[in-house]
KEGUZA-238076 format. One record per residue (C-alpha): residue in three letters; residue number from 0; x, y, z. Coordinates in pm, 1 decimal. Each point is the difference from the previous one (the first is absolute). Layout:
// residues N
<rec "ALA"; NUM; <X; Y; Z>>
...
// end
This chain:
// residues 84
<rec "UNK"; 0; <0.0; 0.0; 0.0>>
<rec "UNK"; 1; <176.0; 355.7; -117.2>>
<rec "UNK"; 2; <-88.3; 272.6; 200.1>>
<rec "UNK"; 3; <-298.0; 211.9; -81.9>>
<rec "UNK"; 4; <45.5; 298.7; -288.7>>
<rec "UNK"; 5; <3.8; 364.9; 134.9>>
<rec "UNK"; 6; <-295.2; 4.8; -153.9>>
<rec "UNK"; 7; <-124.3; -287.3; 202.9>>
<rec "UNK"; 8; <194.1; 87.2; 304.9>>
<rec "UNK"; 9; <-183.2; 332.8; -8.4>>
<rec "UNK"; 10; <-338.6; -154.9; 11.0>>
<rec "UNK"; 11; <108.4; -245.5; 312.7>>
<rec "UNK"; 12; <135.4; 324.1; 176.0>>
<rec "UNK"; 13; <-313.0; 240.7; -69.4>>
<rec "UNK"; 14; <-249.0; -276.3; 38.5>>
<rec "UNK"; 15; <-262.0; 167.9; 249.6>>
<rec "UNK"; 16; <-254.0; -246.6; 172.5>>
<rec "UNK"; 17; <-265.8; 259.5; 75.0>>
<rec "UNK"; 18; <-29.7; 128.5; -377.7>>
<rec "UNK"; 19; <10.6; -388.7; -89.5>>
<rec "UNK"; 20; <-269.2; -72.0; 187.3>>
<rec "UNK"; 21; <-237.7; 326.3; -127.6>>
<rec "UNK"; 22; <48.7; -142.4; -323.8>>
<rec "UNK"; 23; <-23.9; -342.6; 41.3>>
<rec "UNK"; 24; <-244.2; -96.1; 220.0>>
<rec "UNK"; 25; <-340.7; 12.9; -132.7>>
<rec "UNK"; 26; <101.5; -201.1; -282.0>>
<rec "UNK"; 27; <148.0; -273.2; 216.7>>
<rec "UNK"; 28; <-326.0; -6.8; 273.6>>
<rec "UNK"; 29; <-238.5; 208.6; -186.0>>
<rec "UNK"; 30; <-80.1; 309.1; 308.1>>
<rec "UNK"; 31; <265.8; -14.9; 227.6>>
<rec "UNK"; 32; <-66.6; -60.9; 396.7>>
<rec "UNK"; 33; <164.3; 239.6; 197.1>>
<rec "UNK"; 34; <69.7; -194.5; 284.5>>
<rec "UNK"; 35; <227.6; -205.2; -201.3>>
<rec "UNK"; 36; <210.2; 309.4; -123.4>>
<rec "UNK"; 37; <279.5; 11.7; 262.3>>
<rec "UNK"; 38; <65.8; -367.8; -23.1>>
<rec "UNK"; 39; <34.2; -24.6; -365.4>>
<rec "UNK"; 40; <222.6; 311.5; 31.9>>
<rec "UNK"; 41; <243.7; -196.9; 217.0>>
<rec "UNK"; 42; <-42.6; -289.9; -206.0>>
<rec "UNK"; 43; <117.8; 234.1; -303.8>>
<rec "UNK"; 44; <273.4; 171.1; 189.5>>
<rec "UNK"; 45; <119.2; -320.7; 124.5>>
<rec "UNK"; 46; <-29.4; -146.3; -380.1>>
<rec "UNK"; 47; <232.0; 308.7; -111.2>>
<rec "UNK"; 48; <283.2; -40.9; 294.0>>
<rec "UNK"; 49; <16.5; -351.1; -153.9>>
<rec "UNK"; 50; <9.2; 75.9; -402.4>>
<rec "UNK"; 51; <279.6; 238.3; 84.8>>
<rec "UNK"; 52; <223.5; -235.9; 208.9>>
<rec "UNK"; 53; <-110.2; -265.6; -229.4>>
<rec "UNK"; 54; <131.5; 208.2; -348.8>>
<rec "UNK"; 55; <316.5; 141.6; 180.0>>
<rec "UNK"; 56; <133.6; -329.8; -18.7>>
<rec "UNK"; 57; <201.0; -77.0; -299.5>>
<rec "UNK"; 58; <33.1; -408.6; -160.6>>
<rec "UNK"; 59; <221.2; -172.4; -247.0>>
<rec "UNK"; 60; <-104.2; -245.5; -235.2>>
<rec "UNK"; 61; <215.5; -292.0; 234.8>>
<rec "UNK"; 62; <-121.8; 136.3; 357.1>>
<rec "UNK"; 63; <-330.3; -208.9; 87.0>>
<rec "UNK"; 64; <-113.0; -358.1; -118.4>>
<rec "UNK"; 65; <-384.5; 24.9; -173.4>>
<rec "UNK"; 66; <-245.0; -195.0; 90.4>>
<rec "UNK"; 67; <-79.6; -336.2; -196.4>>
<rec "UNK"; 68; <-282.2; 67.2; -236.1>>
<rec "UNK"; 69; <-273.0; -289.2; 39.4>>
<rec "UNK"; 70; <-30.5; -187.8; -383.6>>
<rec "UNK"; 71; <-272.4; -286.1; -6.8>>
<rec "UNK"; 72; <62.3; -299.0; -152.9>>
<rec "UNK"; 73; <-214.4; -239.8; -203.1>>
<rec "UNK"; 74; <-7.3; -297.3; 296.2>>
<rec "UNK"; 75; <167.9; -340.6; -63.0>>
<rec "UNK"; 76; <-98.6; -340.5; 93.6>>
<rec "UNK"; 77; <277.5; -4.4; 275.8>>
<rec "UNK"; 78; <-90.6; 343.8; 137.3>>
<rec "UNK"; 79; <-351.5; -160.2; 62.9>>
<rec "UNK"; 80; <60.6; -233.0; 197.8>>
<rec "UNK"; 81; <-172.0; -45.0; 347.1>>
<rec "UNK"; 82; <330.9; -99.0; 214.6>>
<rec "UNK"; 83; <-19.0; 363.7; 132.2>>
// end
């Protein structure tokens, strides 16, 4: 993973939860309950602290292993077997 473009970088850095939320909201719950507001603010906030520590981290190609990647297979007549 590079680290982010300025461009990119200045979007992470500016990112404001409050103005998020304005715009966002009614389209994610339809009208917004207030008495949810300060707790999905948090949540937001918290979501931010993490994207920046997250993208200030630069990776190499060689630094982590990936994860397998799960391919089925057509089953065989060994495979079904019932000595489980």
């Amino acid at each position: 993973m590079s680290l982010p473009t300025s461009e990119q970088q200045s979007l992470i850095d500016t990112f404001d939860a409050e103005e998020y939320l304005d715009h966002v909201a009614y389209f994610l719950t339809g009208p917004f309950d207030s008495r949810y507001r300060e707790g999905v603010l948090m949540n937001l906030k918290t979501a931010s602290f993490m994207a920046k520590k997250v993208f200030a981290v630069q990776l190499d190609q060689g630094c982590c292993d990936l994860a397998g990647v799960f391919r089925p297979v057509e089953a065989d007549e060994a495979s079904l077997s019932e000595d489980f």
